[in-house]
Phi, psi and omega in degrees: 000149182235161157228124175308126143302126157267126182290142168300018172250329169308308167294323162325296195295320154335295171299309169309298198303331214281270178331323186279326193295299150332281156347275181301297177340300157335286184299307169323300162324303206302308187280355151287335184265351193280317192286328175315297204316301195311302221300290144353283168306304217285331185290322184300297160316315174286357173256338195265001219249297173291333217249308183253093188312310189332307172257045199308299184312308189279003149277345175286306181292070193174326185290281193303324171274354169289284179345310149301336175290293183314313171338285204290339180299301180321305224261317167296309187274351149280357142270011146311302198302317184294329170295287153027268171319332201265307192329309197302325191266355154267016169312331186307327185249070171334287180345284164314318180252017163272328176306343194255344153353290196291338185278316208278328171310293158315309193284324176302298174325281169337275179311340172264022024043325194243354179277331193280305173343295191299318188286336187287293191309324178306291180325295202306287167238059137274348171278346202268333202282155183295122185271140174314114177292148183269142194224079165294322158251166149235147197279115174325106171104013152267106179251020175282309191296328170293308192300310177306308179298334200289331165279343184282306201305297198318273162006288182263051173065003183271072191301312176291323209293304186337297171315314203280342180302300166324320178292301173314323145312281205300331189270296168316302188245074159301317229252337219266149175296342196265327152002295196259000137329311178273326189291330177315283192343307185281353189271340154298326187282336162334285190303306205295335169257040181023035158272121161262312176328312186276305203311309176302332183274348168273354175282318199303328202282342172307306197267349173296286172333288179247054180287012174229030173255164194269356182267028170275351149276012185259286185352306168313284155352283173309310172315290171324306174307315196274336172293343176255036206237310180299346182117346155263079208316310179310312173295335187273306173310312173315295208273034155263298187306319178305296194302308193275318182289335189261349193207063183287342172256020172257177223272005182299329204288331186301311187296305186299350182258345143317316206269326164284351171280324175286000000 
């Protein structure tokens, strides 16, 4: 009677596919919903961070640790992503890289364990932070007090009331630094009642409009997201691709070259 040897570098390659596939798959998941989370926090803090003058102080300090937070969150998944990479490209030499499999595996874990940590303190203070006061009248020729409602309604799902206020802001106070702010918006209350069609055309007016403003790279962004959402990937791609080349340090570009890796 005989017996077949199976070679170790086969069992080796074995093991690998078997860990990364699983493993990673795994981690992937993990690190999509954190960004998704991230994503979130981060639009809502940049409107509560400019809008509620009143509470100016505790927002600068509530400001400054997100930021630092947020850094490191950002800052954790692409180097998830980069562990990643090297696993992948070293599958070739099964042998060599199963001991270390387990660690660069471990060391993944780690870092997204401590990115859920970090997404915890962020959750902790936007709950601490003051919240937008409700507005049964707003006072004619406020337009801090217009802005607030227009986002407390966006906030609690009151999309139609939300556009027309937002609108009403842009259209009254063109000149206001918050201006192309309210025009984002409304290309959000769009997306969020998932017309992309219109929604891409109010991002556009962000950069028609307000072509020095700071919200034409989230616009751009979004505007893409929502093009690969409708089935157009190529146009979706582009205006990401466009978005990394014209704002390459902002944090859009970062989302966005995420978003062209998937």
């Amino acid at each position: 009677m005989s017996f077949k040897v199976i070679p170790a570098a086969l069992l080796a390659f074995g093991l690998v596919a078997s860990l990364s596939g699983s493993g990673l798959s795994y981690q992937k998941d993990r690190e999509t919903q954190l960004k998704l989370a991230l994503d979130e926090l981060k639009a809502e803090m940049i409107v509560l961070e400019r809008q509620v003058r009143t509470m100016q102080e505790t927002m600068d300090k509530n400001s400054g640790q997100l930021n630092t937070l947020i850094t490191q969150m950002v800052d954790n998944v692409n180097a998830i992503r980069q562990a990643q990479s090297r696993v992948a490209e070293g599958s070739s030499s099964a042998i060599q890289t199963v001991s270390g499999l387990g660690e660069q595996l471990s060391s993944t874990n780690q870092r997204i364990d401590r990115l859920s940590e970090q997404l915890a303190q962020v959750r902790k203070l936007v709950e601490n932070l003051p919240k937008l006061p409700t507005f049964t009248q707003i006072t004619p020729g406020n337009p801090d007090q217009l802005f607030a409602a227009a986002y407390g309604d966006y906030s609690r799902g009151n999309y139609d009331l939300a556009i027309s206020e937002f609108r009403q802001y842009v259209e009254t106070y063109p000149s206001s630094e918050m201006a192309d702010n309210a025009q984002y918006w409304i290309g959000e209350c769009y997306y969020s009642k998932k017309m992309l069609t219109e929604a891409i055309a109010e991002f556009d007016k962000v950069t028609q409009l307000f072509p020095k403003g700071d919200k034409v790279p989230g616009a751009r962004f979004k505007k893409g997201v929502a093009l690969m959402e409708q089935g157009q990937s190529e146009a979706g791609r582009a205006e990401l691709t466009a978005l990394i080349r014209l704002f390459p340090r902002s944090n859009e570009a970062v989302l966005a070259r995420q978003q062209l890796e998937r």
